[in-house]
C-alpha positions as CSV (number, residue, x, y, z in Angstrom):
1,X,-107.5,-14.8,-137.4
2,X,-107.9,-17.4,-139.8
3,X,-108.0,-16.4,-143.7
4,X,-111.5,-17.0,-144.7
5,X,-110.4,-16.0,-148.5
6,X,-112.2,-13.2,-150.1
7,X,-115.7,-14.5,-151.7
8,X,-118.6,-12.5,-150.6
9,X,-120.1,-15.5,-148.7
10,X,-116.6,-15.7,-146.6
11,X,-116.5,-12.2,-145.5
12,X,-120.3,-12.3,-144.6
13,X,-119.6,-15.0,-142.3
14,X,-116.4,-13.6,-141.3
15,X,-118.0,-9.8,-140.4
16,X,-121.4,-9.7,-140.3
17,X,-123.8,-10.4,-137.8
18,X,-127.5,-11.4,-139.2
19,X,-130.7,-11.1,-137.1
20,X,-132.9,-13.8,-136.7
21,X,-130.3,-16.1,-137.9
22,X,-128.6,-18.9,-136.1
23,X,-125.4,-17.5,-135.9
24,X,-123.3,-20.8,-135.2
25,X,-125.1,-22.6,-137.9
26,X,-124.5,-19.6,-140.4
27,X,-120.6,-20.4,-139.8
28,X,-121.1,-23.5,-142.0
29,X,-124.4,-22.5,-144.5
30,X,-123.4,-18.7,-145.2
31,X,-125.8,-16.5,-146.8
32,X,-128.0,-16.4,-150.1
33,X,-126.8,-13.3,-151.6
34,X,-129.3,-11.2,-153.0
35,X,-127.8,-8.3,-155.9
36,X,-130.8,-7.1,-157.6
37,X,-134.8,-6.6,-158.0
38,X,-137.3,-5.8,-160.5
39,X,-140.7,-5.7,-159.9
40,X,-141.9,-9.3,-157.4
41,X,-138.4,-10.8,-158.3
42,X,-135.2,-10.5,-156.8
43,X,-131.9,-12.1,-158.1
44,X,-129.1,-13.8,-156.2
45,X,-125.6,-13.2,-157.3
46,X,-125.2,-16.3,-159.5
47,X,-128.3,-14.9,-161.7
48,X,-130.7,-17.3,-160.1
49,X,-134.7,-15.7,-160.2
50,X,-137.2,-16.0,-157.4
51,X,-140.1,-14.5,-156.4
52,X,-140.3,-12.7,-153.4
53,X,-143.2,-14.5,-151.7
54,X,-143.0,-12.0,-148.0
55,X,-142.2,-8.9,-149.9
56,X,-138.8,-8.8,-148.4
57,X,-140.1,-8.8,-144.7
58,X,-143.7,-8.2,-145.1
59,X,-142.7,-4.8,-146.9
60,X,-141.9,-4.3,-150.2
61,X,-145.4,-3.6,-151.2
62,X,-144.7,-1.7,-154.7
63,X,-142.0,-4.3,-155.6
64,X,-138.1,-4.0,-156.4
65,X,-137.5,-1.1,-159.0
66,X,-140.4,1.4,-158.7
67,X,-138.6,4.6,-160.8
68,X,-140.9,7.1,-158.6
69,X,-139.9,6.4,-155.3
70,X,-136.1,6.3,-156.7
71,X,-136.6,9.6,-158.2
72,X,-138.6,11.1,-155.2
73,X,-136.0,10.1,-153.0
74,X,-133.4,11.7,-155.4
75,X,-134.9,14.8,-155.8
76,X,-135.4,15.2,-151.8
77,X,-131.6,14.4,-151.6
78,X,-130.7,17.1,-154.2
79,X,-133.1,19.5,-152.5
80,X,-133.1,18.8,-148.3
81,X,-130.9,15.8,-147.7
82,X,-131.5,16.1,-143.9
83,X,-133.1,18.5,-141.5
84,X,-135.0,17.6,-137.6
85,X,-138.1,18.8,-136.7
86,X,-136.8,19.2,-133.2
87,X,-137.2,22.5,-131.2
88,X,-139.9,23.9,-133.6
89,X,-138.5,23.3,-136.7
90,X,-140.3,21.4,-139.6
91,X,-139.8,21.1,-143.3
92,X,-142.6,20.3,-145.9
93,X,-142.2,16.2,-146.9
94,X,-143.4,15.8,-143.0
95,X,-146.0,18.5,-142.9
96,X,-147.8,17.1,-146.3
97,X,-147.3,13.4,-144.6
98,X,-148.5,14.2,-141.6
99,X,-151.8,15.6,-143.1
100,X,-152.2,12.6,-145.9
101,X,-152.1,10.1,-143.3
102,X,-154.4,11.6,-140.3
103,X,-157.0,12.3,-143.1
104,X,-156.7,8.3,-144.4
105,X,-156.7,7.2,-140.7
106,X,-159.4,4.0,-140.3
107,X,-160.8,6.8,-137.2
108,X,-160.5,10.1,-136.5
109,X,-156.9,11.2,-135.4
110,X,-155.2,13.8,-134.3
111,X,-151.2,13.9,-134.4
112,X,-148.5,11.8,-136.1
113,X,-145.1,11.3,-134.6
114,X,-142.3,9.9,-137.0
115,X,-139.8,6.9,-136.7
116,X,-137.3,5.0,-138.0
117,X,-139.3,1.9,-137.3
118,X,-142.0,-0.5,-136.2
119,X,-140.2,-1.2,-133.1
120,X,-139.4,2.6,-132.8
121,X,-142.8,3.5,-133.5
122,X,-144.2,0.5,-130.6
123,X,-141.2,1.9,-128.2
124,X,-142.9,5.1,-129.0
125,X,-146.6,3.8,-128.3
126,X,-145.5,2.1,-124.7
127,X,-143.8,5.7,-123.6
128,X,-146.3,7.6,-124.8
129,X,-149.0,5.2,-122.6
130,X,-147.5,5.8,-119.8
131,X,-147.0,9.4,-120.5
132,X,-150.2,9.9,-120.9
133,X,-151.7,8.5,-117.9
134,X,-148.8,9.9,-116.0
135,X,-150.0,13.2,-117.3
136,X,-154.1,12.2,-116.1
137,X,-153.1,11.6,-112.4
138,X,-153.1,7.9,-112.7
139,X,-149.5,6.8,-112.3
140,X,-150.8,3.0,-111.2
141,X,-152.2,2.8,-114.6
142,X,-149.0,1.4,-116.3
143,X,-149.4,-2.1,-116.9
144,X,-149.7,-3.1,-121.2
145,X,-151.3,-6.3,-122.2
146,X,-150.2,-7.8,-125.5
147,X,-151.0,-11.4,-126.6
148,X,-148.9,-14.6,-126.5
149,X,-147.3,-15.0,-130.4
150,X,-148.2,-11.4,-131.4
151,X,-145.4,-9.5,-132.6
152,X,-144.3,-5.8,-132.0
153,X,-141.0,-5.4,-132.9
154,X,-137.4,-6.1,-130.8
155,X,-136.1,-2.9,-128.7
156,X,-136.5,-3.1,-125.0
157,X,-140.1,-2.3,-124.8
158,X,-141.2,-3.4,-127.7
159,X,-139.8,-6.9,-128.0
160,X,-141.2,-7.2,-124.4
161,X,-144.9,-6.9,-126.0
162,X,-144.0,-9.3,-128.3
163,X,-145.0,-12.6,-127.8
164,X,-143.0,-15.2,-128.6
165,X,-140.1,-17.2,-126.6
166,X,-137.0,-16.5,-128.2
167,X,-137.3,-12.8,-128.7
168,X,-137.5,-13.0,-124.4
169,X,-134.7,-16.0,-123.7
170,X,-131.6,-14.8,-122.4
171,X,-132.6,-10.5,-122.9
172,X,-134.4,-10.7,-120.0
173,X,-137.4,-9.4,-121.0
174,X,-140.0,-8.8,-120.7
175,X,-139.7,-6.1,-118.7
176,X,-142.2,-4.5,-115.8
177,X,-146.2,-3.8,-117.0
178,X,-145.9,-5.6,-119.9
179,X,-147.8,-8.9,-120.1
180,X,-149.2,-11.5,-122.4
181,X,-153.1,-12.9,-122.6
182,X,-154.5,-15.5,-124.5
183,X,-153.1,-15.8,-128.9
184,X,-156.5,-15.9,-130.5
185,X,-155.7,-18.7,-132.8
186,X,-158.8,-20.7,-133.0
187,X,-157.7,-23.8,-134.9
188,X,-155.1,-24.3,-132.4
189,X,-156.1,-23.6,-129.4
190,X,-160.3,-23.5,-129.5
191,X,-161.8,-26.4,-127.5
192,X,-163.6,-29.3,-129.0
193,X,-166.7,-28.4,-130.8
194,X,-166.0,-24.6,-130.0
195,X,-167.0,-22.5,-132.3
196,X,-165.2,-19.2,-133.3
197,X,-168.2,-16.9,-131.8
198,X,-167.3,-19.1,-128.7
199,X,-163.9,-18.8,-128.7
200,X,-164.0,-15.2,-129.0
201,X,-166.7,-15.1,-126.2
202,X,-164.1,-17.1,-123.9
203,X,-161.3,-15.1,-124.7
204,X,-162.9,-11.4,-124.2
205,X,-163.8,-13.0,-121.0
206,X,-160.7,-14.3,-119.9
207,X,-159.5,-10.9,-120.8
208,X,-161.7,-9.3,-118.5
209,X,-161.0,-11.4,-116.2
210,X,-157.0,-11.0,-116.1
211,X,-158.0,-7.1,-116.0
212,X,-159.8,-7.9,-112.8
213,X,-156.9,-10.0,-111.3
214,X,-154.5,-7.4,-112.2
215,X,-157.2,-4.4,-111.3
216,X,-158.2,-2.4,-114.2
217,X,-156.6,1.2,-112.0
218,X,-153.5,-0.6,-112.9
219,X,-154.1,-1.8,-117.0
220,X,-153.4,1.1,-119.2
221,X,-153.6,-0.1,-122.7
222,X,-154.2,-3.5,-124.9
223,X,-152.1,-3.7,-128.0
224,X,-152.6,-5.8,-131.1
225,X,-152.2,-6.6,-134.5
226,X,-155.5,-7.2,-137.0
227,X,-153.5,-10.4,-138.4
228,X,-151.0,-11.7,-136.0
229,X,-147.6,-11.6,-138.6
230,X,-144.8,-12.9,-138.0
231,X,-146.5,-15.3,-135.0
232,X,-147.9,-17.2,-137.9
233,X,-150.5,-15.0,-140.0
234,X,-153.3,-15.6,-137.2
235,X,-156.3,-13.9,-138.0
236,X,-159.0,-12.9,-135.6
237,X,-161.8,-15.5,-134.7
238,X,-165.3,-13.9,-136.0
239,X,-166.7,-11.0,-133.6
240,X,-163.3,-11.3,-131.4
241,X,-161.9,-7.8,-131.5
242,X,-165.6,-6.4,-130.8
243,X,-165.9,-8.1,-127.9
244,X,-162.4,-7.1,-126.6
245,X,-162.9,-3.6,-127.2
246,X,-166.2,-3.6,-125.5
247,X,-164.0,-5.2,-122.4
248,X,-161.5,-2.1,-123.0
249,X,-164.1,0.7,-123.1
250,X,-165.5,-0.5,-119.9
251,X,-162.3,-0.1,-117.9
252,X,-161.0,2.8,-119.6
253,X,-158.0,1.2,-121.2
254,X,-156.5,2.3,-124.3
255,X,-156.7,0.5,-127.2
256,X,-153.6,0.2,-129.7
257,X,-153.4,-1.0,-133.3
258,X,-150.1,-2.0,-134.5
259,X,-150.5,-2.0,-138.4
260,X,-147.2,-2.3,-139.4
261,X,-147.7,-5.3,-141.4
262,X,-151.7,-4.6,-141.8
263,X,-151.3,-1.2,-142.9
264,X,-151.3,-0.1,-146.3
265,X,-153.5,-2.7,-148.6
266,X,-152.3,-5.8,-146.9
267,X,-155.7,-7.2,-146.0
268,X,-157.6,-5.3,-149.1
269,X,-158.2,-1.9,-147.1
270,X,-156.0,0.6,-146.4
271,X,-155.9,-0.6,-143.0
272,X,-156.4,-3.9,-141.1
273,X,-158.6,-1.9,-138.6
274,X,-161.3,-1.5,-141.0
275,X,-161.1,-5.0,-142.2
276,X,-161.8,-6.0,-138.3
277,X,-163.4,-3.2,-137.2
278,X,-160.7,-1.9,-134.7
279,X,-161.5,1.7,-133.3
280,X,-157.8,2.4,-131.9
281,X,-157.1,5.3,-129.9
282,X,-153.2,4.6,-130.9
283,X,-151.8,3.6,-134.4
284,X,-148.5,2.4,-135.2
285,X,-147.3,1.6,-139.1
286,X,-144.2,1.2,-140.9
287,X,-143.1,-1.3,-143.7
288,X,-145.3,-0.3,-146.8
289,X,-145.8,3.2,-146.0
290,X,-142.3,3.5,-147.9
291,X,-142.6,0.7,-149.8
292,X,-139.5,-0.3,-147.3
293,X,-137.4,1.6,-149.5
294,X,-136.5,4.1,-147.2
295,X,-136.7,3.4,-142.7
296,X,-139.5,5.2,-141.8
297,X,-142.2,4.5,-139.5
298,X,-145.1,6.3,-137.8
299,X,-147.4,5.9,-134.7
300,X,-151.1,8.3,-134.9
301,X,-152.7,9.4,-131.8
302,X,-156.6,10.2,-131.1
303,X,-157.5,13.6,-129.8
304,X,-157.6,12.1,-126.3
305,X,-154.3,11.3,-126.3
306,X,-152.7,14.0,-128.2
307,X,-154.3,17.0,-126.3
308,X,-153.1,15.4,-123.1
309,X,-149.2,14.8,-124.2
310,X,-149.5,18.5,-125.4
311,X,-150.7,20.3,-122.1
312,X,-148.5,17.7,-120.0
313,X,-145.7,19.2,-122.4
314,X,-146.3,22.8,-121.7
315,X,-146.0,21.4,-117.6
316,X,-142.0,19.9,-118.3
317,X,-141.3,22.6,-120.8
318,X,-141.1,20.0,-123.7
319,X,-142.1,16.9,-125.3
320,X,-138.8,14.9,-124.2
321,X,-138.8,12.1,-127.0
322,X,-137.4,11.9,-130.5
323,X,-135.1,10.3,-132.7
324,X,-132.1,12.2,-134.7
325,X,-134.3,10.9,-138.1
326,X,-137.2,11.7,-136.9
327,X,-139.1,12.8,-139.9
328,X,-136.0,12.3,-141.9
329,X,-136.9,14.4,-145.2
330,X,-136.2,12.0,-147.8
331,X,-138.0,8.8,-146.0
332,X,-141.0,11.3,-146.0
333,X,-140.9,12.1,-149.5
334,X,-140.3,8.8,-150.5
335,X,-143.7,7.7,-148.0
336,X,-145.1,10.7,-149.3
337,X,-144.9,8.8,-153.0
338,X,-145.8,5.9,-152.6
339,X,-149.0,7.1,-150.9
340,X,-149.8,8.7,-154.1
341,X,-148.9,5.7,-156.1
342,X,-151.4,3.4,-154.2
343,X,-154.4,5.9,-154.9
344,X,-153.2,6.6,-158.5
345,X,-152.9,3.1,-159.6
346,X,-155.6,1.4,-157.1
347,X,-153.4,-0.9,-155.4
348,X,-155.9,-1.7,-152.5
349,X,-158.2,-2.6,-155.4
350,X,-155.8,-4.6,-157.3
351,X,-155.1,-6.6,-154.0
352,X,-158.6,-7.2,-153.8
353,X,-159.0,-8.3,-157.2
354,X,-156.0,-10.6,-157.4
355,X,-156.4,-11.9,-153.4
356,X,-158.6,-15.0,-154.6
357,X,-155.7,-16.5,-156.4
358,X,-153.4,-16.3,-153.4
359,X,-156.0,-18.0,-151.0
360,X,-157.8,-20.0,-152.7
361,X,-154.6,-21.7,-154.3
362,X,-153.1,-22.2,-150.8
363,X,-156.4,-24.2,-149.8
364,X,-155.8,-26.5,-152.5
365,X,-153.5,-27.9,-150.2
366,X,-156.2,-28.3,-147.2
367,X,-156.1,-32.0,-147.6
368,X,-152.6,-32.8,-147.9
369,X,-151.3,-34.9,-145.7
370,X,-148.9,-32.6,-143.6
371,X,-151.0,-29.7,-143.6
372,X,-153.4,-28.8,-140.7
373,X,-154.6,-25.4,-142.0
374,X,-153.9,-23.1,-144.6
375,X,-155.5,-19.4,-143.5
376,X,-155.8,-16.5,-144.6
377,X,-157.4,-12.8,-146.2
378,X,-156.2,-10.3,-149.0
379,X,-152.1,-10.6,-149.8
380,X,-151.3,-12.5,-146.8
381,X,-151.9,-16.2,-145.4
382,X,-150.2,-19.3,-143.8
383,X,-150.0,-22.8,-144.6
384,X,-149.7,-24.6,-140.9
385,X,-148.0,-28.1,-141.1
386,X,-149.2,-30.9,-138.9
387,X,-148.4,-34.5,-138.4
388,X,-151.9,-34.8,-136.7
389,X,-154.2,-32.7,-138.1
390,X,-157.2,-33.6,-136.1
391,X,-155.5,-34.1,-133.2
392,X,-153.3,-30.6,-133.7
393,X,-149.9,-32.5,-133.4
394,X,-146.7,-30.5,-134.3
395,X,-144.1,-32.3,-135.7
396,X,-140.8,-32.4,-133.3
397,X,-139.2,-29.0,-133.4
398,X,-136.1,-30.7,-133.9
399,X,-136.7,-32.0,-137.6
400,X,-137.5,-28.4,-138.4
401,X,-140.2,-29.1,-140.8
402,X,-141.4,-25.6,-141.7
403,X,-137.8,-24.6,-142.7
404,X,-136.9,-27.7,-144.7
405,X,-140.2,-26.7,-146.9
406,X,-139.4,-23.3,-147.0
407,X,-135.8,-24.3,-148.3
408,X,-137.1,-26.5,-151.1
409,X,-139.5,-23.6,-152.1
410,X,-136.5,-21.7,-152.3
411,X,-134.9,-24.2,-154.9
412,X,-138.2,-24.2,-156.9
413,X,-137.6,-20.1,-157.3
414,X,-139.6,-18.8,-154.5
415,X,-138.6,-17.1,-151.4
416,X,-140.8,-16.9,-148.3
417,X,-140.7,-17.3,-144.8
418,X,-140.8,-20.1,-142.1
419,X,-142.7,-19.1,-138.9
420,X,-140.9,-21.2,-136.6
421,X,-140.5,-25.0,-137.3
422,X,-144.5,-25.2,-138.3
423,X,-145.6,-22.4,-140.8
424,X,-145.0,-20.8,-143.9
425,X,-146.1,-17.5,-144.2
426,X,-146.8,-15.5,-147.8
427,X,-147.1,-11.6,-148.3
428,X,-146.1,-11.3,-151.7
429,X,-145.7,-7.6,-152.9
430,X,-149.1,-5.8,-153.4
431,X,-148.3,-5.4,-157.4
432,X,-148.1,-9.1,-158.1
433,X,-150.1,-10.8,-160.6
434,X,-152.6,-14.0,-161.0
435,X,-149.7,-15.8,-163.0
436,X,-147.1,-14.9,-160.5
437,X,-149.4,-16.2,-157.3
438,X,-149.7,-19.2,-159.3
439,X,-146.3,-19.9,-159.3
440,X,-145.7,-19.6,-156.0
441,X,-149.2,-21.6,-155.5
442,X,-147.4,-24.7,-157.5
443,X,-144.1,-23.6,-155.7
444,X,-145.8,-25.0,-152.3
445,X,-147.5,-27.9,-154.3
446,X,-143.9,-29.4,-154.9
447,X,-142.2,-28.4,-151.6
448,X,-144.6,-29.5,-149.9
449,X,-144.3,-33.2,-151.8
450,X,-140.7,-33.1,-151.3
451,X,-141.1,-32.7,-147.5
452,X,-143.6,-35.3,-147.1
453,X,-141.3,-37.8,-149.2
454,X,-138.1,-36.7,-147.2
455,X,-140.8,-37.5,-143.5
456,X,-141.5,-40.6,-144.9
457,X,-137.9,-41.7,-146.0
458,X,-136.7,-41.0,-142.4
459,X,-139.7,-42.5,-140.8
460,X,-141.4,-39.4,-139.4
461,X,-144.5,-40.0,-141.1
């Protein structure tokens, strides 16, 4: 093997294997080392600051050095380091979770079951689905529709739900009864003149009638997130997810929320599904329910579901799914405090309060000349690039537009996250302040000058 020396940046490339990285082009960049946080900051290994615009990924909701959830998860080491809740057993950081969270649920729910993470916790959701309607007498009913760009996570199952090409090229996924309808992105893919009310009348009916195609003894469950994430920050057209769920409800189909990125203050509410009125019969949530400082993830079921998986349980003799960490005893404590920081210190409110910076200093940029939209609600938003913005025309892939931006951001101290080769996505820790948005808000002001100038220099503008 060649000698690579010993920097950090050489044995990284040398030994470690990144996701969502392109791993030949990694051989020649190498990473940006990250060696400390504090608060909406994190610090590379030269010193350099920057503000961590996406929370980490979408996560970090209390920030980078909250002494609580340190000590919580100190004292739960000290105390229980590890115990399962298999076979009857429990222990008390999942009991008290458990209750906290069924009695903050967006709707009445009845049981939680613990993860390691979203994609656990959507794995979970798709075996439980067809559990459930194993367990009913309707073993046709198996087939899961999820949305083209909508994102779910990367095991088997779940990376199947998820929308987008490149987690499906080359795993062959997806795999059976999963399948995609229509992304409900309205500036991109609404028809002239359309307006949102309209788009979200054509796409509830195009939902109902793939349902019909498919026949609705064979659809078991829809599953979506209140803001599409990591397929671009696509929020839901006006009155879309009350006419989907009226679609649902008619052919007894199951609907799912997947709040991993939602849940927890994103949007200004504890959950997404109150910002959108969702009425989910299954929940799914990770990310900020630990502040990401500890894996832990969690998926809620309605009494509908629950009572069914319990008697259907009794019929096998038990409830054959779990995870080694299942309820892992310090992720719980650590969930279990930063809970209780949210509620003690008013996050959602704060998120609320501050949320006007974030959004309304992104649509500054409206008018700029490579920007086709800028959307958006609470702590999380999009700016979408465009070389035509009436005519929605992406730049070439190729140039990798979105990334370039995102890389002079980067320079100017502020680290976020390219969706694709056409967005940039914020979702800055919940604790961040007016002065901190606005220098990420005049972060995007000057990458987004520097890109158009490097366009125009090669002639792509």
């Amino acid at each position: 093997m060649t000698d690579l020396g010993n920097s950090p940046a050489s044995r990284d490339i040398a030994y470690v294997m990144h996701p969502y990285t392109n791993l030949k082009k990694h051989k020649e960049t190498g990473p940006l080392i990250i060696e400390r946080g504090e608060g909406v900051h994190v610090y590379d290994d030269s010193g350099k600051e920057y503000i961590e615009a996406l929370a980490g990924l979408w996560c970090t909701s209390l920030g980078f050095n909250e002494e609580r959830l340190i000590n919580a998860a100190t004292e739960q080491l000290r105390k229980l380091p590890y115990y399962h809740i298999f076979a009857h057993k429990s222990t008390m950081p999942v009991i008290d979770l458990a209750e906290r969270l069924i009695n903050m649920a967006p709707v009445p729910m009845s049981k939680v079951f613990f993860a390691n993470s979203g994609s656990e916790a959507n794995d979970t959701v798709v075996k439980l689905v067809w559990y459930y309607h194993n367990a009913i007498g309707k073993p046709g009913k198996k087939k899961i529709l999820a949305r083209i760009k909508g994102y779910h996570g990367v095991t088997v199952a779940a990376a199947s739900m998820t929308g987008l090409p490149a987690n499906h090229a080359d795993f062959d996924l997806p795999i059976a009864n999963i399948m995609h309808v229509d992304c409900p992105h309205h500036w991109m893919f609404a028809e002239a003149g359309e307006s949102e009310v309209d788009f979200a009348t054509r796409l509830a009916a195009n939902l109902e009638k793939r349902i019909l195609e498919e026949g609705p003894e064979t659809v078991a469950a829809f599953i979506a997130e209140p803001i599409m994430g990591a397929g671009g920050v696509i929020l839901p057209p006006e009155t879309y997810f009350e006419k989907v769920q009226a679609v649902l409800k008619k052919y007894d189909i199951l609907m799912i929320a997947d709040e991993v990125i939602c849940g927890f203050g994103r949007t200004g509410n504890p959950w997404g599904s109150q910002t959108f009125n969702i009425q989910p019969d299954i929940l799914s949530c990770a990310k900020a329910l630990s502040s990401a400082y500890l894996p832990i993830s969690a998926v809620m079921v309605n009494d509908k579901v629950a009572d069914v998986v319990s008697d259907n349980s009794g019929k096998i003799g038990t409830f054959g799914h779990g995870y080694t960490y299942t309820g892992h005893p310090v992720s719980v404590a650590v969930a279990l405090e930063t809970l209780k920081i949210y509620e003690e210190r008013k996050i959602f409110d704060h998120v609320k309060a501050v949320a006007p910076r974030l959004q309304d200093g992104l649509r500054k940029y409206a008018d700029h000349p490579l920007v086709g939209e800028v959307r958006g609600t609470g702590l999380i938003a999009a700016v979408h690039l465009a070389k035509d913005k009436e005519k929605r025309e992406m730049f070439d892939p190729a140039l990798a537009v979105a990334p370039y931006l995102y890389g002079r951001m980067q320079e100017h101290g502020v680290i976020t996250r390219a969706i694709g080769t056409d967005a940039i996505a914020f979702s800055p820790p919940l604790i961040i302040t007016e002065a901190q948005l606005d220098k990420v808000v005049d972060a995007v002001g000057k990458g987004l000058d520097e890109t158009y100038a490097w366009l125009k220099s090669e002639g792509h503008v």
